[in-house]
DSSP file (Angstrom, degrees, kcal/mol; ACC not computed):
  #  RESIDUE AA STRUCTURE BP1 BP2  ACC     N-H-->O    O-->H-N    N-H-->O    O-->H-N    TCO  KAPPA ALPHA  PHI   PSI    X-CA   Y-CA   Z-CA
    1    1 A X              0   0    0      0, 0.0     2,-0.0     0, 0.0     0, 0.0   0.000 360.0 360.0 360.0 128.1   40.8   84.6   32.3
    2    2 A X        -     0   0    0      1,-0.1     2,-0.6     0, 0.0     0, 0.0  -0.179 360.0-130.7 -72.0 152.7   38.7   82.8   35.0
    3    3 A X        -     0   0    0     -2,-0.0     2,-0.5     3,-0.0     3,-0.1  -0.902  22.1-126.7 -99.3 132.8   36.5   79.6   33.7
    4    4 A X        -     0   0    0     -2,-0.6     0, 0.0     1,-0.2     0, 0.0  -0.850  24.4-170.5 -71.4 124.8   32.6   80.0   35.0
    5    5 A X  S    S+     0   0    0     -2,-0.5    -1,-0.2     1,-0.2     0, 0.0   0.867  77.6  57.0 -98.4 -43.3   32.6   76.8   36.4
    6    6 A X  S    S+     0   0    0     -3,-0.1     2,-1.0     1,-0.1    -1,-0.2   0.812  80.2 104.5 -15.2 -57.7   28.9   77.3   36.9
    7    7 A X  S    S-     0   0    0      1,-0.1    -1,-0.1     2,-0.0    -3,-0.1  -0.327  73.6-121.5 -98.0 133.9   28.0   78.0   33.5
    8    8 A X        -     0   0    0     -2,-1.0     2,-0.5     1,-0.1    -1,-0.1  -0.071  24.8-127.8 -54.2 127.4   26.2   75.3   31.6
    9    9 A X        -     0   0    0      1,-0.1    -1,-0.1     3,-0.0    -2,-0.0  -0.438  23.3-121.3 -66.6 115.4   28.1   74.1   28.2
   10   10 A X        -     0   0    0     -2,-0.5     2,-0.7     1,-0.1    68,-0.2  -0.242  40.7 -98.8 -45.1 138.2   25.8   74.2   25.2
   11   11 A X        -     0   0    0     66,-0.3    -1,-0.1    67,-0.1    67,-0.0  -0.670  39.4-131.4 -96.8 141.1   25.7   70.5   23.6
   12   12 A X     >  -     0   0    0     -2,-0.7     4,-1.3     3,-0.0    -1,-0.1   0.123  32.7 -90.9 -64.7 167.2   28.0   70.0   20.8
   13   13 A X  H  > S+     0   0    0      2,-0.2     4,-2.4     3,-0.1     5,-0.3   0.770 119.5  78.6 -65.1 -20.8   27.1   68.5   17.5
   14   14 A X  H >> S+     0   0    0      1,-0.2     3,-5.1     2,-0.2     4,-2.3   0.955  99.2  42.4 -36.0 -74.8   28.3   65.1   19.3
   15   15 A X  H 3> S+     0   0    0      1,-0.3     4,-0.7     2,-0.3     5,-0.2   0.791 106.8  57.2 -32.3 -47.6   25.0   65.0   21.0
   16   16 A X  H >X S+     0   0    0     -4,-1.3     4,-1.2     1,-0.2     3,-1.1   0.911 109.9  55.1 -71.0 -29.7   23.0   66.2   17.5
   17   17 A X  H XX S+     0   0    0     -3,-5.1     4,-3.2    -4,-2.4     3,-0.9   0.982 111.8  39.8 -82.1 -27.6   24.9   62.6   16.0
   18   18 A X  H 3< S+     0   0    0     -4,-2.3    -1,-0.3    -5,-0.3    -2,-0.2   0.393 106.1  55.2 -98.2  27.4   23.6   60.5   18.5
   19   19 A X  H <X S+     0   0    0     -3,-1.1     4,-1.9    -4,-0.7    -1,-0.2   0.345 118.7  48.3-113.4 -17.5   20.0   62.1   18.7
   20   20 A X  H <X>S+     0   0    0     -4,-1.2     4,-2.3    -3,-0.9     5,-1.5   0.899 107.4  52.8 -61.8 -82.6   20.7   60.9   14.6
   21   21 A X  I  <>S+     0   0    0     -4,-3.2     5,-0.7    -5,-0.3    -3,-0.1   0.778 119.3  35.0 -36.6 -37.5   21.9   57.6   15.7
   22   22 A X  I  >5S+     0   0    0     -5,-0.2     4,-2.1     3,-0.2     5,-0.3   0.972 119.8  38.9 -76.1 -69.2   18.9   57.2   17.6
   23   23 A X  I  X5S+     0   0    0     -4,-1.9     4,-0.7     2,-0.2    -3,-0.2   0.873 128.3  32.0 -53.9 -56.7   16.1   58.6   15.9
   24   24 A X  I >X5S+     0   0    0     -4,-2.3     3,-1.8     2,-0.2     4,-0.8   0.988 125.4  46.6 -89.5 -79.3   17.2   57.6   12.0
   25   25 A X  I >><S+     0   0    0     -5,-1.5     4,-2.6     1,-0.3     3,-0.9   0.819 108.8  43.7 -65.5 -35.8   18.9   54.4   13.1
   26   26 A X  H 3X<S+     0   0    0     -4,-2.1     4,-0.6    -5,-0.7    -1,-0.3   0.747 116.1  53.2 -63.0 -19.0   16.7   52.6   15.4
   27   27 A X  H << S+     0   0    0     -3,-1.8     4,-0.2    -4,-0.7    -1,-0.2   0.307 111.1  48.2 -90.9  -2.0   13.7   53.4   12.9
   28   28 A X  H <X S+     0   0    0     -3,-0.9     4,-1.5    -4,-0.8    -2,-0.2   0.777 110.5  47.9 -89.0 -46.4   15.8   51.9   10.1
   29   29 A X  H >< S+     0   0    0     -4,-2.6     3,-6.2    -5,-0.3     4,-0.4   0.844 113.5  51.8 -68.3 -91.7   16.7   48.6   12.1
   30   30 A X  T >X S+     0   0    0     -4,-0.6     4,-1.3     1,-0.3     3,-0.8   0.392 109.8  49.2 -16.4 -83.7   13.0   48.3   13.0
   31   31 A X  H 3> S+     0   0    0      1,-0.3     4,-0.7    -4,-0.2    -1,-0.3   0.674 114.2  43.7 -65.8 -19.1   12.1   48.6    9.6
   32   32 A X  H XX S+     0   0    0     -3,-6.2     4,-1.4    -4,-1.5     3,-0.6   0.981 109.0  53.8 -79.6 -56.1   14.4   46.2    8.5
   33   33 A X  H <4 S+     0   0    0     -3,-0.8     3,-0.3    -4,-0.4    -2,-0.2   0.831 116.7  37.9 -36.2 -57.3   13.8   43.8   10.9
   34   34 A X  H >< S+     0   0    0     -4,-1.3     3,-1.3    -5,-0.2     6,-0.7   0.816 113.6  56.1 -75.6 -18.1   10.1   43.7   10.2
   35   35 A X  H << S+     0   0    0     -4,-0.7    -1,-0.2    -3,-0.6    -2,-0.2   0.618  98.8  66.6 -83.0  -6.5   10.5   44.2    6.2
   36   36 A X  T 3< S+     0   0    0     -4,-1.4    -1,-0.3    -3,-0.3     2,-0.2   0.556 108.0  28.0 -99.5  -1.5   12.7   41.0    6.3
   37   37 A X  S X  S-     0   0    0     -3,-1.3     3,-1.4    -4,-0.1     4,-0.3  -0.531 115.6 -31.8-134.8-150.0    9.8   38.5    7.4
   38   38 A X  T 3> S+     0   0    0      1,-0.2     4,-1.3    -2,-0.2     3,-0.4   0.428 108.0  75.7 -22.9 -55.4    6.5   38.1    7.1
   39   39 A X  H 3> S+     0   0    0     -5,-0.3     4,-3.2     1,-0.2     5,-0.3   0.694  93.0  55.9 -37.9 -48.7    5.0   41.6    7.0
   40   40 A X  H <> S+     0   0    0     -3,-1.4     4,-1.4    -6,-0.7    -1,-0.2   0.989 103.2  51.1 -45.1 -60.7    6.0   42.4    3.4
   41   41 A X  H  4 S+     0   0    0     -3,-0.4    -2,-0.2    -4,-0.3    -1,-0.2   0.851 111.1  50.1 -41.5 -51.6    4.5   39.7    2.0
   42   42 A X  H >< S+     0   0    0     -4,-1.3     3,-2.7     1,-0.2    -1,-0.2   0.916 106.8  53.4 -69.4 -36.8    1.1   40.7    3.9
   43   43 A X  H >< S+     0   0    0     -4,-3.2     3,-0.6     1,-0.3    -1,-0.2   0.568  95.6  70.3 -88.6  10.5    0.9   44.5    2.9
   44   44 A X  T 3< S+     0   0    0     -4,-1.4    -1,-0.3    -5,-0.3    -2,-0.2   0.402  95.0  54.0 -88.5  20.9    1.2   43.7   -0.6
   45   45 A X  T <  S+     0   0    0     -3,-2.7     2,-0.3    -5,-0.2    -1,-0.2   0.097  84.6 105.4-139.8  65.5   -1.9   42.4   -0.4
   46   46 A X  S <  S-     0   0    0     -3,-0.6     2,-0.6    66,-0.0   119,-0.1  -0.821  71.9-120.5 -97.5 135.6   -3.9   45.6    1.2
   47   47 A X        -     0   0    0     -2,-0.3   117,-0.1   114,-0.2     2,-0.1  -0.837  33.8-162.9 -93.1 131.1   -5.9   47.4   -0.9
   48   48 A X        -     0   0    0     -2,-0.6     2,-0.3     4,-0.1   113,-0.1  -0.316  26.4-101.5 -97.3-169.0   -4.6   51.0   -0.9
   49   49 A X    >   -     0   0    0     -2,-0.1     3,-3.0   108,-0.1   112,-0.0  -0.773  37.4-115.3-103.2 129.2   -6.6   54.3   -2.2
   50   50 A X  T 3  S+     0   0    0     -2,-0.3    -2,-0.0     1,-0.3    -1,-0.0   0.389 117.9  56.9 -14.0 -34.6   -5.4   55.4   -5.8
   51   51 A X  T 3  S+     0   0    0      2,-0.0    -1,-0.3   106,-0.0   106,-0.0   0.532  76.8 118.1 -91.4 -15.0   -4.0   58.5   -4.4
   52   52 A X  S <  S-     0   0    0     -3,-3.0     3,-0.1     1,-0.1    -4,-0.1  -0.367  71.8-119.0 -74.3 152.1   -1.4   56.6   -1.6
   53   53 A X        -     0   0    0      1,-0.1     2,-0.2     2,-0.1    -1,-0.1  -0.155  44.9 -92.3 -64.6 152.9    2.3   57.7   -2.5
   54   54 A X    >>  -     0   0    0      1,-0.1     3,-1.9     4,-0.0     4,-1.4  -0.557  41.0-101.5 -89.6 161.3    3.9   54.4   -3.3
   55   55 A X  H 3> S+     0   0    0      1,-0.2     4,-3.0    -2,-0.2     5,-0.4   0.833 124.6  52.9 -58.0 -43.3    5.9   52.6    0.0
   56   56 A X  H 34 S+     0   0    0      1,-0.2    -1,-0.2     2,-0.2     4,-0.2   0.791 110.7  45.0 -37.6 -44.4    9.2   53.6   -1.1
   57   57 A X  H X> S+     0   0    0     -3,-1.9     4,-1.5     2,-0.2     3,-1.3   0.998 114.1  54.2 -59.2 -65.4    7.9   57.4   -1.3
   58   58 A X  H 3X S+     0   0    0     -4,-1.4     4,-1.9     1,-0.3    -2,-0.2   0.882 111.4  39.4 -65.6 -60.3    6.2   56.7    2.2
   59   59 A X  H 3X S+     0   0    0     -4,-3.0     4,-1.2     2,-0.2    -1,-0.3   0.636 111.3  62.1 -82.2  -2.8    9.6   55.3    4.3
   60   60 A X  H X> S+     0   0    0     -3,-1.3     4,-1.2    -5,-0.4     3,-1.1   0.881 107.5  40.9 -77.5 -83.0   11.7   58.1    2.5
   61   61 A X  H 3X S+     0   0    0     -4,-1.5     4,-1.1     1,-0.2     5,-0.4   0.804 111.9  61.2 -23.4 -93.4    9.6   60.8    4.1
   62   62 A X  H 3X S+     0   0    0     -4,-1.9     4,-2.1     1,-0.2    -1,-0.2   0.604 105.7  41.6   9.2 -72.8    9.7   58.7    7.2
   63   63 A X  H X< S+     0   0    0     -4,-1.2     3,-2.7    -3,-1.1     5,-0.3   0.985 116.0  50.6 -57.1 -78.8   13.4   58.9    7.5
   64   64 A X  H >X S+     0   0    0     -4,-1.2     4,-1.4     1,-0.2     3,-0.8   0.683 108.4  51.1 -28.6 -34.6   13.4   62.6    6.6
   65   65 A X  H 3X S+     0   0    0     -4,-1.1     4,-2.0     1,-0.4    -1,-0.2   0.691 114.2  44.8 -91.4 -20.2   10.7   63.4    9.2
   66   66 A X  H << S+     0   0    0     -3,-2.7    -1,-0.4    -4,-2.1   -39,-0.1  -0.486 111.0  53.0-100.6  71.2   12.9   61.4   12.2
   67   67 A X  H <> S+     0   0    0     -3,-0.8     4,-4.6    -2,-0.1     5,-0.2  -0.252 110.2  45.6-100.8 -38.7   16.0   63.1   11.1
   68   68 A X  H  X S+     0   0    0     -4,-1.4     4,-3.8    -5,-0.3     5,-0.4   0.997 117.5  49.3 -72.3 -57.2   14.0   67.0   11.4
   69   69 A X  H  X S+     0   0    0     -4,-2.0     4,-1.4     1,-0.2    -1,-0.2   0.859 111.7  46.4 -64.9  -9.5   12.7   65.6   15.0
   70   70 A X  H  > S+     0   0    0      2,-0.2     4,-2.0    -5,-0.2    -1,-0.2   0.972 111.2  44.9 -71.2 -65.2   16.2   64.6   15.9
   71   71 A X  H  X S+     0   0    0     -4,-4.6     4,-1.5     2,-0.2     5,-0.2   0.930 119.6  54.6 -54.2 -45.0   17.9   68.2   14.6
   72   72 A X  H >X S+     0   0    0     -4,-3.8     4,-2.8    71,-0.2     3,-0.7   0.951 108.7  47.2 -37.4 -51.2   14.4   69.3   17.0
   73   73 A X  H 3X S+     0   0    0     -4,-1.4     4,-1.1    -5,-0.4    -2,-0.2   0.965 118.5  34.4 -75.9 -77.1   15.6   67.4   19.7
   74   74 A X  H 3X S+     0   0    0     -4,-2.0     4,-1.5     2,-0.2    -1,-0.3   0.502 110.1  60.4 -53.0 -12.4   19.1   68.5   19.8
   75   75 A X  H XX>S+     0   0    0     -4,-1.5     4,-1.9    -3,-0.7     3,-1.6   0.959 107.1  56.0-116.0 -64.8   18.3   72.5   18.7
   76   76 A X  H 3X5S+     0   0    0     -4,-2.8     4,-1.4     1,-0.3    -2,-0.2   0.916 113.6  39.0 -47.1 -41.2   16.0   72.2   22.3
   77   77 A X  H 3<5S+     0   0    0     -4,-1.1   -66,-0.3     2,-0.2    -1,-0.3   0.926 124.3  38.3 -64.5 -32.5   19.3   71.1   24.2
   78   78 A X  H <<5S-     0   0    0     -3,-1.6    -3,-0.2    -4,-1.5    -2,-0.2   0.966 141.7  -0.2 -99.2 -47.5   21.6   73.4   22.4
   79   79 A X  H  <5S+     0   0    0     -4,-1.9    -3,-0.2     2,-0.1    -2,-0.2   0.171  89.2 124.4-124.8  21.8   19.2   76.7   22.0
   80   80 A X  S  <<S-     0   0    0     -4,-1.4     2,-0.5    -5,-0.6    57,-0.2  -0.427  77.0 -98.5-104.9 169.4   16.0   75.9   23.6
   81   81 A X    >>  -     0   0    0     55,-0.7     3,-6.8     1,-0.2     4,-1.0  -0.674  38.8-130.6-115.8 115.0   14.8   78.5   26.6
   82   82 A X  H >> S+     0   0    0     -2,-0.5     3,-1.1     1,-0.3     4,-0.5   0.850 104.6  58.3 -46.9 -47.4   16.0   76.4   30.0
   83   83 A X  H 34 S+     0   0    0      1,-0.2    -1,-0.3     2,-0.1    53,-0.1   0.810 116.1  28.3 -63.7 -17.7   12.7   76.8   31.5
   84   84 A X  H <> S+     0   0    0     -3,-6.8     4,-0.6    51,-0.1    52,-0.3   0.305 103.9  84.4-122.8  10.6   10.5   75.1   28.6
   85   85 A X  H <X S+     0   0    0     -3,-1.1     4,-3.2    -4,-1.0    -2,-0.1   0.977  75.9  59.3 -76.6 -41.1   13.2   72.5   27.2
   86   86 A X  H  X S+     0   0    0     -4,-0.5     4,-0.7     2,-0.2    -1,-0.1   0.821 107.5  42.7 -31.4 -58.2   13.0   69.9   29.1
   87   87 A X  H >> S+     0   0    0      1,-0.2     3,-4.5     2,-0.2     4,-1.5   0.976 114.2  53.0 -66.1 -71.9    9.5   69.0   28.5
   88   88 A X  H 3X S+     0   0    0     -4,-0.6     4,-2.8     1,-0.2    -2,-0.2   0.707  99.5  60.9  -7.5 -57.0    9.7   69.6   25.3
   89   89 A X  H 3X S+     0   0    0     -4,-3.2     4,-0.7     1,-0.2    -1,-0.2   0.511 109.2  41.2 -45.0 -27.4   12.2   67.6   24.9
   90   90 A X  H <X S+     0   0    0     -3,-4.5     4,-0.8    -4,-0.7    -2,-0.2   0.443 104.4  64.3-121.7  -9.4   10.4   64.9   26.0
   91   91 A X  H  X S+     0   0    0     -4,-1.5     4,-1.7     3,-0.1    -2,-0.2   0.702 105.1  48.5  -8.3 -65.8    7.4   65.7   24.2
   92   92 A X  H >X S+     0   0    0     -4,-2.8     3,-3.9    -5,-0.4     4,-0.7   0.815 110.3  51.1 -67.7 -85.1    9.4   65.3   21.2
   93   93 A X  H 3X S+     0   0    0     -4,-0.7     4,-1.6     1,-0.3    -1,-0.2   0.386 113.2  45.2  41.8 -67.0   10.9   61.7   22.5
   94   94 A X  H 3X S+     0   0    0     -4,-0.8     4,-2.4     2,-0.2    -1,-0.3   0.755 103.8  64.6 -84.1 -21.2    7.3   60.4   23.3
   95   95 A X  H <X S+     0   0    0     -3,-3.9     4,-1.8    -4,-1.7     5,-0.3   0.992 106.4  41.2 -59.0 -72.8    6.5   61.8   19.9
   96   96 A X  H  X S+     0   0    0     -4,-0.7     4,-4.2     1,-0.2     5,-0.4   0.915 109.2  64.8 -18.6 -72.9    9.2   58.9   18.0
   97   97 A X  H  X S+     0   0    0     -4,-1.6     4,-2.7     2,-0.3    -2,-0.2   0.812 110.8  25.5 -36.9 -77.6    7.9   56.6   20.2
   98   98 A X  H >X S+     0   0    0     -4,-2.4     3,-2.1     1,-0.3     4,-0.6   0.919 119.9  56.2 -62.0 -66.1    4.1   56.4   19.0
   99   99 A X  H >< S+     0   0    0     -4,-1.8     3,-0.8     1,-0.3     4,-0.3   0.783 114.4  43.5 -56.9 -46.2    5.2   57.5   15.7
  100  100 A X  H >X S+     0   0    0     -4,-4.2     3,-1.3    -5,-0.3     4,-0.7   0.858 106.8  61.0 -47.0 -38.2    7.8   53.9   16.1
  101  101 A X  H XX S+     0   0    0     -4,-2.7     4,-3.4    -3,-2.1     3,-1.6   0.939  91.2  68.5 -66.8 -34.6    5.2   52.2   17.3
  102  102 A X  H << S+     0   0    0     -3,-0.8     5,-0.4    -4,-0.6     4,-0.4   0.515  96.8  53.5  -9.4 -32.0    3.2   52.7   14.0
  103  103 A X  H <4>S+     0   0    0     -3,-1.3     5,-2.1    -4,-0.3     4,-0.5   0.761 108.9  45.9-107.2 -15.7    5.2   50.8   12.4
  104  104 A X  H <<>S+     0   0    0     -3,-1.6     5,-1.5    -4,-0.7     6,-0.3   0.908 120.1  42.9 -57.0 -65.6    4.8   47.5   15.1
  105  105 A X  T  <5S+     0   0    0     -4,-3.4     6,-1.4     3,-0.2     4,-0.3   0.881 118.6  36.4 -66.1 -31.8    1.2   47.9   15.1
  106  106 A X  T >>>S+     0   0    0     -5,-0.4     4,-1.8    -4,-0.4     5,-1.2   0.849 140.5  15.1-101.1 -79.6    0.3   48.5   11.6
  107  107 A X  G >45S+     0   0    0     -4,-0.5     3,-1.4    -5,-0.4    -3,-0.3   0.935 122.3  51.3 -37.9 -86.6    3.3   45.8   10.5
  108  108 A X  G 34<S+     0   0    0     -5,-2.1    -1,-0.2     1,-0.2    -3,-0.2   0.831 125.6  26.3 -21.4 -44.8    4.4   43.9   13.1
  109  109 A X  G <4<S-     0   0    0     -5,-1.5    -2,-0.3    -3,-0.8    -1,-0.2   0.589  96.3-137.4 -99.9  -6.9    0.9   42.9   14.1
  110  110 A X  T <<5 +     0   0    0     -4,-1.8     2,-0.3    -3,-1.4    -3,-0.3   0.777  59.6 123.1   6.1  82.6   -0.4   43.2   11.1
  111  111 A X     >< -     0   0    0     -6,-1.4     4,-1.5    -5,-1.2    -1,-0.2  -0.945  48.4-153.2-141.2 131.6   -3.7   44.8   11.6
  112  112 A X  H  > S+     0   0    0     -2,-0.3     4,-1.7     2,-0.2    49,-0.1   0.642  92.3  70.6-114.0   1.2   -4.0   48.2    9.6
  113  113 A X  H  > S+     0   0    0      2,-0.1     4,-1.1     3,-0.1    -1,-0.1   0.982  95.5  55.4 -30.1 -68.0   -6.7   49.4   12.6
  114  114 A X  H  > S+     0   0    0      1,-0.3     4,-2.2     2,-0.2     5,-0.3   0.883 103.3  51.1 -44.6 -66.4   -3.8   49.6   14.5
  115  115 A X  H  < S+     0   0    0     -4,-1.5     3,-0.3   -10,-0.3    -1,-0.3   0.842 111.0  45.9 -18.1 -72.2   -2.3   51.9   11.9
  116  116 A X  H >X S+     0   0    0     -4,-1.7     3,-5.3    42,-0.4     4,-1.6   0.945 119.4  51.1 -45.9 -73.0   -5.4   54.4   11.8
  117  117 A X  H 3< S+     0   0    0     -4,-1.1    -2,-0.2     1,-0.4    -1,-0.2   0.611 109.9  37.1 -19.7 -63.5   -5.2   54.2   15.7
  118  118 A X  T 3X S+     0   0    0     -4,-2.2     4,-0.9    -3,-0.3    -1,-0.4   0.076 114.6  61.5-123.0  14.1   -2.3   54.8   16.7
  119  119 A X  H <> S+     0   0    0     -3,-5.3     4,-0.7    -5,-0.3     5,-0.3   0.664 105.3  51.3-100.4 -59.0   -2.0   57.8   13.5
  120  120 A X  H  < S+     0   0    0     -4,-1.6    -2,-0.2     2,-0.2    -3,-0.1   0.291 114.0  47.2 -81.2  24.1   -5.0   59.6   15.2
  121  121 A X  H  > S+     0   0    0     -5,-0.3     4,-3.7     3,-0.1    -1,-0.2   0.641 114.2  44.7 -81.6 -57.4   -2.6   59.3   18.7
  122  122 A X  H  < S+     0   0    0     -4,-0.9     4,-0.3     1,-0.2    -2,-0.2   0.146 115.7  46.4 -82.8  20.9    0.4   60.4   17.2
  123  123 A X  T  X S+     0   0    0     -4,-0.7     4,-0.8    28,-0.1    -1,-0.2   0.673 113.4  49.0-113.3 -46.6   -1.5   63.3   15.3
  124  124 A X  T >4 S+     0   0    0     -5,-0.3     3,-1.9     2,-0.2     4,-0.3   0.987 110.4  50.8 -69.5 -78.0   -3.3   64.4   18.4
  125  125 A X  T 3X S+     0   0    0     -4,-3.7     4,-0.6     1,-0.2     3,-0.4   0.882 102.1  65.6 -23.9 -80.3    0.0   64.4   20.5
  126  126 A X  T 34 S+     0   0    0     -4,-0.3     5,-0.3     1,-0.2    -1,-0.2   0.612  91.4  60.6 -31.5 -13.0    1.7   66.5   17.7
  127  127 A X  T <X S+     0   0    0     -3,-1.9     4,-2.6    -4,-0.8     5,-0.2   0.851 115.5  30.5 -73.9 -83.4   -0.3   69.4   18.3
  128  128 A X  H >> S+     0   0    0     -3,-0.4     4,-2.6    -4,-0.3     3,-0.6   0.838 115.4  59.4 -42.0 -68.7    0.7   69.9   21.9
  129  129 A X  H 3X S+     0   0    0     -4,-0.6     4,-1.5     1,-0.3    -1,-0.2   0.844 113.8  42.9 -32.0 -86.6    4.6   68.2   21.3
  130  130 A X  H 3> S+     0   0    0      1,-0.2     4,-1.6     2,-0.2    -1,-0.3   0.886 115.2  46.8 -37.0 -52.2    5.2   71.3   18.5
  131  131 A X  H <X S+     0   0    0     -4,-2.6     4,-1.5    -3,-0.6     5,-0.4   0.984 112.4  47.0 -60.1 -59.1    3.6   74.0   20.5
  132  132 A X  H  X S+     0   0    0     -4,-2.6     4,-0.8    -5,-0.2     5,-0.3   0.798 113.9  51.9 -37.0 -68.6    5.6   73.0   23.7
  133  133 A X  H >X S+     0   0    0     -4,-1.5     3,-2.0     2,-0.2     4,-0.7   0.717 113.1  45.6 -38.0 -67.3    8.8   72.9   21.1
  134  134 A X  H >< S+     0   0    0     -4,-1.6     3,-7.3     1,-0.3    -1,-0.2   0.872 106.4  61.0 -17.3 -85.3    7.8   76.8   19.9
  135  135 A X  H 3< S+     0   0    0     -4,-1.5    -1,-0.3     1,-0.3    -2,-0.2   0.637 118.7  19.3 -33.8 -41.3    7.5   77.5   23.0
  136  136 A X  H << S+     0   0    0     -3,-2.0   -55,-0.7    -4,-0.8    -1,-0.3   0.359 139.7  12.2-108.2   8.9   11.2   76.7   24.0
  137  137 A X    XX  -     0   0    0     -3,-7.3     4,-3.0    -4,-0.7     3,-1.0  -0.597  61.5-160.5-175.9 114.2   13.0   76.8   20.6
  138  138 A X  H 3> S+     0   0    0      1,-0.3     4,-2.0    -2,-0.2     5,-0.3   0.968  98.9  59.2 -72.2 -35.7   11.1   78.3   17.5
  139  139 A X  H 3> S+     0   0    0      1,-0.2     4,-0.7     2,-0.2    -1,-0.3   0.691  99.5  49.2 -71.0  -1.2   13.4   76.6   15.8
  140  140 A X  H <> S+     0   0    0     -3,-1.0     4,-0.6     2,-0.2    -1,-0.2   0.777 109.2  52.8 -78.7 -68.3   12.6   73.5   17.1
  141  141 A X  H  X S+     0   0    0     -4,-3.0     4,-1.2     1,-0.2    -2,-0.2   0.794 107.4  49.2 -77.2 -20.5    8.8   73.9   16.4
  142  142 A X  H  < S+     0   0    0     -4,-2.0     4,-0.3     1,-0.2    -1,-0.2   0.915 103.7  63.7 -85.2 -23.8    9.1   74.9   12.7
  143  143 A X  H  < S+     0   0    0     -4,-0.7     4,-0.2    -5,-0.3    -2,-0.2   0.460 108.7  37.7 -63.5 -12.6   11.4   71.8   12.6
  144  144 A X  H >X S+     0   0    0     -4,-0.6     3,-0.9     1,-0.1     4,-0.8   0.611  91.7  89.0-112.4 -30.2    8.0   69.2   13.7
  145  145 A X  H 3X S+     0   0    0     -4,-1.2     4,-1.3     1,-0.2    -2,-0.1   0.830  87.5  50.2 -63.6  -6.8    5.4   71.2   11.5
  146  146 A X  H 3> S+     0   0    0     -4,-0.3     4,-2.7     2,-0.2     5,-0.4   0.869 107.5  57.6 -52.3 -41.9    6.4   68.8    8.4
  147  147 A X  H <> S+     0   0    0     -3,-0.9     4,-1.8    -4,-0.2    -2,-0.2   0.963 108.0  39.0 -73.7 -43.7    5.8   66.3   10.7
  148  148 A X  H  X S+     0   0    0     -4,-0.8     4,-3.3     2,-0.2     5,-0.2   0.893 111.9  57.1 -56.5 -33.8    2.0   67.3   11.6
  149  149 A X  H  X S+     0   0    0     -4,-1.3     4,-1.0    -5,-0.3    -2,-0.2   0.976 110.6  45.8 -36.7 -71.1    1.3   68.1    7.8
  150  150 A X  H  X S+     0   0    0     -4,-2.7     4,-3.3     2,-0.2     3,-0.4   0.837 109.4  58.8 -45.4 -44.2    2.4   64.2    7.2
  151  151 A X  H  X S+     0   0    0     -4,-1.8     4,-0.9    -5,-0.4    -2,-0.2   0.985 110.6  39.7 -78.5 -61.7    0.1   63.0   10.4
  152  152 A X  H  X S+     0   0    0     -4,-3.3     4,-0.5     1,-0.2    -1,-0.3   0.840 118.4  47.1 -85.9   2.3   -3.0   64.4    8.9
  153  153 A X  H  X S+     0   0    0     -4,-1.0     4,-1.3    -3,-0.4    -2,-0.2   0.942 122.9  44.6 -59.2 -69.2   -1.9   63.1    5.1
  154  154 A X  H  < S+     0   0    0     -4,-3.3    -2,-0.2     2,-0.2    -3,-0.1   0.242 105.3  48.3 -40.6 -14.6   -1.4   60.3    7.0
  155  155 A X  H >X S+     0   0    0     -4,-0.9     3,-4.9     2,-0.1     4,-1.4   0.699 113.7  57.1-119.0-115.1   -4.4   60.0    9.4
  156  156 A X  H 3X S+     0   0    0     -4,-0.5     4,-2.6     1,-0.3    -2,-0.2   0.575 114.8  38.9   0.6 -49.5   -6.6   60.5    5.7
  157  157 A X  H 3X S+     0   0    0     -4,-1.3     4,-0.8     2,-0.2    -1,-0.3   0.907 109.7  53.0 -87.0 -30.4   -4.7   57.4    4.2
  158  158 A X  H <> S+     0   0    0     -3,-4.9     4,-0.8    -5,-0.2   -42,-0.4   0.830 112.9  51.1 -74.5 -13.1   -4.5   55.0    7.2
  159  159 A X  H  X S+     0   0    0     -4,-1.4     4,-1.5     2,-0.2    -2,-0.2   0.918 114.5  43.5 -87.5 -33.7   -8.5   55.6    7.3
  160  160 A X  H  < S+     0   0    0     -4,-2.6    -1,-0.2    -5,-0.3    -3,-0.1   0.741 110.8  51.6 -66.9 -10.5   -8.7   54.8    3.7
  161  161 A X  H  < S+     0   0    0     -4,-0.8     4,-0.3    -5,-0.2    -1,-0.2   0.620 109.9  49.8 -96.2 -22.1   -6.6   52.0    3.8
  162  162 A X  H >< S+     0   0    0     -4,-0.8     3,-3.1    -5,-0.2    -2,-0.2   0.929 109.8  53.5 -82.2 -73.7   -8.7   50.5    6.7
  163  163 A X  T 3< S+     0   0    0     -4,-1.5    -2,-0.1     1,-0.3    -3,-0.1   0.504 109.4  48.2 -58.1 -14.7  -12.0   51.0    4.8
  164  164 A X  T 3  S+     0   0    0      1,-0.2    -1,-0.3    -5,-0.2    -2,-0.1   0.644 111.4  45.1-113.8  20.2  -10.8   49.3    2.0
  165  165 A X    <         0   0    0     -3,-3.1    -2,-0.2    -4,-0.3    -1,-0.2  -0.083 360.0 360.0-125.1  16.1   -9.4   46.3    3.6
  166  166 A X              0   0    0     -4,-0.1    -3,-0.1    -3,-0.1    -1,-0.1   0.425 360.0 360.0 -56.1 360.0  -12.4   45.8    5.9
């Protein structure tokens, strides 16, 4: 039997561990990094809204919501429809990004504007990022709608958490 030399290999679960490796572990080291100096100290003393989920709750989700854009990210390489993966693909990407910068601005800098900001970026993006995904891999896009459900939970608590730390 002839090999199509032509025809494009699907990526393997290697690829799904190091979209893992990326997404999960570089958003762990950040968090350690910043949770090991200063930055603790200062957001225990924001006042939060009665209703926020407690931090632990908050960076659990976290993790969970970069592991589903990760399995996104690879599910576009492996099944996503060649003409609309690519952007997508990088949709999702820039989507990490802001949502990783969240955790610089509102922490790093410690300025919990920053937070709200950069929550009503990365919620605004997510509309588009998930359609694009649909568009090239339903499975893909039902894998980020936890993550816009969380952005406007999210968006609701970083504006209450700025208003009560004005």
């Amino acid at each position: 039997m002839a090999t199509n030399i032509f025809r494009k290999t699907r990526p393997a679960l290697g690829r799904l561990a190091l979209y893992l490796l990326i997404f999960v572990g570089a958003a762990l080291a950040l968090n350690a990094w910043i949770f090991s100096g200063p930055a603790i100290q200062w957001s225990r003393t924001l006042d939060n809204p009665a209703w926020a989920p407690p931090g632990g709750v908050v960076g659990a989700v976290w993790v969970g919501l970069f592991t589903l854009m990760a399995i996104a990210a690879w599910s576009l390489d492996r099944y996503g429809d060649d003409r609309h993966k690519g952007l997508a693909r990088t949709g999702v990407i820039v989507q990490y990004l802001v949502c990783m910068g969240w955790t610089w601005g509102y922490f790093g800098l410690q300025n919990v504007a920053n937070g709200f900001y950069i929550t009503v970026v990365a919620l605004v993006l997510s509309l588009p990022v998930t359609a694009l995904a649909f568009r090239a891999s339903r499975l893909a896009g039902v894998l980020l709608v936890p993550l816009v459900a969380w952005l406007i939970f999210a968006l609701a608590l970083s504006w209450s958490t700025w208003r009560l730390n004005v």
